[in-house]
C-alpha positions as CSV (number, residue, x, y, z in Angstrom):
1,X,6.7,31.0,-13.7
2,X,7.1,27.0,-12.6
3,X,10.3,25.9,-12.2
4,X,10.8,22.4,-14.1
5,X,11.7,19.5,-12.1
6,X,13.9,17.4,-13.7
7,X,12.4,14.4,-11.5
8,X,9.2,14.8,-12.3
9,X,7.7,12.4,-14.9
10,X,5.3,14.8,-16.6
11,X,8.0,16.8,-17.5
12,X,10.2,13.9,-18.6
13,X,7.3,12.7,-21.2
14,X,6.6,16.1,-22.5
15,X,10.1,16.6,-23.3
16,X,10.6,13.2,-24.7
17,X,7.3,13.9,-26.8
18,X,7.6,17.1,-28.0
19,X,11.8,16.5,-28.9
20,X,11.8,20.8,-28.7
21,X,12.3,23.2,-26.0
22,X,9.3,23.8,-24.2
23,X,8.1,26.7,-21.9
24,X,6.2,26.2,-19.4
25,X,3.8,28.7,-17.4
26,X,1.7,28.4,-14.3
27,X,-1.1,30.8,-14.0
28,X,-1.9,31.2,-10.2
29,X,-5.1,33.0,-10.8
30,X,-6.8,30.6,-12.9
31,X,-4.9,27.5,-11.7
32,X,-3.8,26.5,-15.7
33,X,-0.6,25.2,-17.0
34,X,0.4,26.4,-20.5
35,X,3.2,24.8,-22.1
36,X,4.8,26.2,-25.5
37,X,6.7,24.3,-28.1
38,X,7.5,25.3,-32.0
39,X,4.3,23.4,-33.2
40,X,2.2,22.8,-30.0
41,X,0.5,24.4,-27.2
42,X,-1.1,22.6,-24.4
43,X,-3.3,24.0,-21.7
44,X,-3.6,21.6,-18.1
45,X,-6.1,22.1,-15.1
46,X,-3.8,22.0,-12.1
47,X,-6.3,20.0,-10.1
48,X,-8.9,18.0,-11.5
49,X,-10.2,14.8,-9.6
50,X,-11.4,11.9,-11.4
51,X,-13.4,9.4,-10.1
52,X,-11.8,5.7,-9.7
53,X,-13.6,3.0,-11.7
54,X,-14.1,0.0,-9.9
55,X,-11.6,-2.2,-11.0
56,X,-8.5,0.2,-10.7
57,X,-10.1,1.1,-7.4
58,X,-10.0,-2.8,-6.2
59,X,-6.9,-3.2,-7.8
60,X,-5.1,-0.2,-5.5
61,X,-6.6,-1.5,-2.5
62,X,-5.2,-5.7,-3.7
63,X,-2.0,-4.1,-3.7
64,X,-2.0,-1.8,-0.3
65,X,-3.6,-5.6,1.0
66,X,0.0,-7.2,-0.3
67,X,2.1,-4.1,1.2
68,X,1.0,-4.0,4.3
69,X,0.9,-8.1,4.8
70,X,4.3,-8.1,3.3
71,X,5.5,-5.2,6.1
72,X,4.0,-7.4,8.6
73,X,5.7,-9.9,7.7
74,X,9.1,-7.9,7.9
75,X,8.4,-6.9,10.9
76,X,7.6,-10.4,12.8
77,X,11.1,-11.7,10.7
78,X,13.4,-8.8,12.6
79,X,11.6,-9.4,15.6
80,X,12.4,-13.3,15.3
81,X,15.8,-12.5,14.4
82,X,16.4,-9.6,17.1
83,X,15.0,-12.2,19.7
84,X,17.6,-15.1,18.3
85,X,20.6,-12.9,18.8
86,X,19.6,-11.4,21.9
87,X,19.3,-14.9,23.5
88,X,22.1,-16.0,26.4
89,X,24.0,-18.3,25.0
């Protein structure tokens, strides 16, 4: 049986969307998620990959571009600062 985490944000939207108690089941053996309200039942592949289309693809790497220039940047502003206060005065 899955234990619901109250962090996760699948669980958060099914419970905002079905506004009744759900149960929720895991089968191991064929890797399916069955959840159970008063009107609906839904049935979820555990893992399913689906190919990126181009422009969300571009978009993700834009992004990691901006992270990783803005950690650079971070990184030579400590070291500027680290070198300023380390200087004999």
């Amino acid at each position: 049986m899955y234990e619901p985490d109250p962090e996760d944000q699948l669980w958060t939207l099914t419970q905002n969307f079905m506004h009744a108690p759900i149960e929720w089941k895991l089968y191991d053996l064929s890797e399916v998620h069955h959840l159970t309200a008063k009107d609906k039942e839904i049935f979820m592949l555990v893992e399913k990959d689906y190919p990126l289309r181009r422009g969300l693809a571009l978009v993700m790497i834009s992004y990691k571009l901006q992270v990783e220039n803005y950690s650079q940047m971070a990184e030579d502003f400590i070291r500027k600062i680290y070198n300023i206060a380390n200087t004999p005065r």
